[in-house]
N, C-alpha and C positions, 0 to 999 in steps of 0.2 A: 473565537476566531470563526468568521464564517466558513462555509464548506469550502467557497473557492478558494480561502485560504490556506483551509486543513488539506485541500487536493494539488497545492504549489508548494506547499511545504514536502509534501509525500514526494515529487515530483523531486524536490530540489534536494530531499536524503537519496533518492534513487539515482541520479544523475545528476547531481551536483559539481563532480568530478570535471567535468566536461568543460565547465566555467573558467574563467579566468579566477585567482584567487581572490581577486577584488571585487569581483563581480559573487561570486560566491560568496564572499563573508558579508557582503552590503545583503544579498537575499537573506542569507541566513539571520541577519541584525532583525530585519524587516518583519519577517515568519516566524521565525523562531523567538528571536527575544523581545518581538513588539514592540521594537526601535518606530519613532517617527521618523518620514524623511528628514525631516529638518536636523534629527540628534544623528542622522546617518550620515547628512551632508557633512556636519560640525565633524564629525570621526575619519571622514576621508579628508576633509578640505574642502570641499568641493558645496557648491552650492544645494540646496534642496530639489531644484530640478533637476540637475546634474543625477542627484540621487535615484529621483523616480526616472530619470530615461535610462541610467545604467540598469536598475531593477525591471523595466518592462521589458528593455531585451533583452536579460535574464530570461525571464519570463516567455518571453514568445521562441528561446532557443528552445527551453527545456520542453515547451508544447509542441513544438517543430521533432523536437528528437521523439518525442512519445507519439506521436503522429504518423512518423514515419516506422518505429521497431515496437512499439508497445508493449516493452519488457515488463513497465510498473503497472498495466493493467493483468497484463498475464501471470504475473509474479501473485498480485492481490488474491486472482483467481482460484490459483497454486493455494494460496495459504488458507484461504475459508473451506477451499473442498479440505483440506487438511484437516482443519476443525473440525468441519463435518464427521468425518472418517472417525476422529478421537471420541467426538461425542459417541456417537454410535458404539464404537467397542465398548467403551464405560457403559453406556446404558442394556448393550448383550451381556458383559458380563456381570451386569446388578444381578440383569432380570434373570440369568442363568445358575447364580451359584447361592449355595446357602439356603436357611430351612423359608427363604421367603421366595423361591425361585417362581415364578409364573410365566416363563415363555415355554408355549407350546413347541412342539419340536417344527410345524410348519410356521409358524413364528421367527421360530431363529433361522430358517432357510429362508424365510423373506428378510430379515434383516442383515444374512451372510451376502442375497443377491444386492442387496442395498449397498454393502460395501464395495462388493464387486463392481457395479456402478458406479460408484466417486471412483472409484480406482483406474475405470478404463477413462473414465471424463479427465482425468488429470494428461493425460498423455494426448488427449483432444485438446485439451487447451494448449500446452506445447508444440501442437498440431500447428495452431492458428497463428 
C-alpha cells in the first residue's frame, strides 16, 4: 500500500465515525481489504464510478476534518514521543542496574533531563 494509502487508512481508523456507514464500509473495502472499485461497485450495487466518487468524498471529508482539528496528527505525535520516553527508561535502566552498569551519574542526569523533555514536549503538542 503506498503511503498515501497507509495515511487514508490512518485517517479513515481515526475518524471514520464521522462517515456515513456506507460510505465508511466502501473506504474501509478499498484501504483496508484491497477491494477494487469495480468488486466495491458489485458489493453495494452501484456502479464502479459510483464507487470511486463515493470513496473520494470519503476521502476529501476525512482530509477536510484533519485539516481543520488535527487530532490524527497530534495523536501520532503523542504516541512516538511515548516511545521515545519507553525506550529511554529501558535503556537508563539497562545502563543503570546490574554488575554491567556503565552510566555515569552525569550521564543519567542527562538522560533524566531527556526525559523531562519528551515529557514537557507532549503537553506542547496538546498545545498545538
Amino acid at each position: 500500500m503506498a503511503s498515501k494509502n497507509l495515511e487514508m487508512g490512518y485517517l479513515l481508523d481515526f475518524y471514520g465515525e464521522v462517515l456515513t456507514d456506507k460510505q465508511r464500509e466502501m473506504m474501509s473495502q478499498y484501504y483496508h481489504d484491497d477491494l477494487s472499485l469495480s468488486e466495491i461497485g458489485e458489493n453495494f450495487g452501484i456502479t464502479r464510478q459510483g464507487a470511486r466518487d463515493a470513496i473520494k468524498h470519503g476521502e476529501s471529508a476525512l482530509l477536510e476534518l484533519e485539516q481543520k482539528v488535527g487530532f490524527a496528527a497530534r495523536y501520532r505525535r503523542v504516541q512516538q514521543t511515548l516511545e521515545q520516553l519507553e525506550q529511554l527508561v529501558i535503556d537508563a535502566r539497562f545502563e543503570c542496574t546490574g554488575p554491567h552498569a556503565r552510566l555515569t551519574t552525569s550521564e543519567y542526569v542527562k538522560t533524566l533531563n531527556k526525559i523531562l523533555a519528551l515529557l514537557r514536549s507532549i503537553d506542547e503538542v496538546n498545545e498545538s
